[in-house]
C-alpha positions in Angstrom: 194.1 153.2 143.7 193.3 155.7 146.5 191.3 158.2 146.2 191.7 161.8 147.9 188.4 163.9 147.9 188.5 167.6 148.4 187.4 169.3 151.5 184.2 170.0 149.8 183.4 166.9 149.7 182.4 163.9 152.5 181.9 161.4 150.5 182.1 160.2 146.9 181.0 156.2 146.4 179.6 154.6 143.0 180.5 154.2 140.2 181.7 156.9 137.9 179.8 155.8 134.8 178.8 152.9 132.6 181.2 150.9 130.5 184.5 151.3 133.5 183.9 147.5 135.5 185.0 149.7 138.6 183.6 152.3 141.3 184.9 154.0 144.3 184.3 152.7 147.7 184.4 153.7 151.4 187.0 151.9 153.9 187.6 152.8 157.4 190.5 152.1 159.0 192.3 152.6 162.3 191.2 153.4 166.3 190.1 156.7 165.1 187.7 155.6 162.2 189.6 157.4 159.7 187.5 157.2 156.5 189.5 156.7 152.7 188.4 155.5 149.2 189.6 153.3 146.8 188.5 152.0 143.4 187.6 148.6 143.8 186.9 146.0 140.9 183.3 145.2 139.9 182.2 141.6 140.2 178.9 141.9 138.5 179.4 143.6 135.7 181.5 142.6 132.0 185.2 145.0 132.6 186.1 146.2 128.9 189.9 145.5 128.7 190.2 149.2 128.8 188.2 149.3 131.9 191.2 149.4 134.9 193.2 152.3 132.4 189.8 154.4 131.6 188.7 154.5 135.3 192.4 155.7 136.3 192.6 158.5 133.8 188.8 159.7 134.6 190.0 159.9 138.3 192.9 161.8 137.2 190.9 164.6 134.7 188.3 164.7 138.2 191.4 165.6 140.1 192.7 168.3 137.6 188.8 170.3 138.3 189.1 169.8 141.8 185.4 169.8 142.6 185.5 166.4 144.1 188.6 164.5 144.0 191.2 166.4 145.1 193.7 163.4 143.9 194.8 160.0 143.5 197.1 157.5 144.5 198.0 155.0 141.9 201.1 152.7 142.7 203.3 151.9 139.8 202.0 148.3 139.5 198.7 149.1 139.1 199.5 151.2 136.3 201.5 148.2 134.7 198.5 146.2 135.3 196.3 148.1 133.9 198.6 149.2 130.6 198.8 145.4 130.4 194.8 145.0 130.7 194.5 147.0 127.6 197.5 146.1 125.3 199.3 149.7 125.8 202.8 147.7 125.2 204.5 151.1 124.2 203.8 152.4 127.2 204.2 149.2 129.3 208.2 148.8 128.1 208.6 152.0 129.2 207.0 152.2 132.6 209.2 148.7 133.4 212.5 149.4 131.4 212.9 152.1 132.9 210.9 151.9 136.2 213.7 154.3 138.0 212.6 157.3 135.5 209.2 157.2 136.9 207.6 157.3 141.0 207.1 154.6 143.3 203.2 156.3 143.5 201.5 158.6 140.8 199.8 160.9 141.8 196.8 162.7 139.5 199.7 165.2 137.9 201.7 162.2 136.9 198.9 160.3 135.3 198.3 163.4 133.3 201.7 163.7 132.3 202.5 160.0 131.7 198.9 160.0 129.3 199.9 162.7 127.5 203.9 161.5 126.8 202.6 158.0 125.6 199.3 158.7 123.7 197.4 156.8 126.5 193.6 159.0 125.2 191.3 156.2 125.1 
């Protein structure tokens, strides 16, 4: 998942919290050093199997403030990932049955949307 700070913010690396078995972290890329975060996967600390969905949908209520995500970029099979990860098979069906109904890449808005049409609220 990337992750799209607002203009107010530099920089945002960490973790968000206790409990997600993920945090944010810096990458640069390209001849022109361009800076861009992504979630990255904890190796030293226990994931719940929860842990992948929660940290998504706390990106996506940061993103709906503003303050200091601006948004996210979450590609459809991460999101089938993590609804696998923590047994959200309702959900799941849909999101591959019919894959056409839904984007390529959610964005923060989507997440929101998709959490509140399947009862995601972990």
């Amino acid at each position: 998942m990337e992750i799209i700070l607002t203009n107010r913010c530099e920089a945002l690396t960490g973790s968000l919290g206790a409990g997600y078995g993920y945090f944010i972290q810096r990458r640069r890329s390209g001849k022109k050093e361009t800076t861009r975060f992504f979630s990255q996967r904890s190796k030293h600390s226990p994931i719940p199997r929860d842990g992948h969905l929660r940290f998504i949908l706390a990106c996506a209520d940061l993103a709906r403030m503003s303050f200091h995500i601006q948004d996210i970029r979450v590609t459809r099979a991460e999101l089938q990932q993590a609804l696998r990860e923590a047994g959200y098979a309702t959900a799941l069906y849909a999101l591959t049955k019919y894959a056409d109904d839904f984007p390529e890449v959610f964005d923060a808005g989507d997440i929101r949307e998709f959490n509140i049409n399947y009862g995601l609220s972990i």
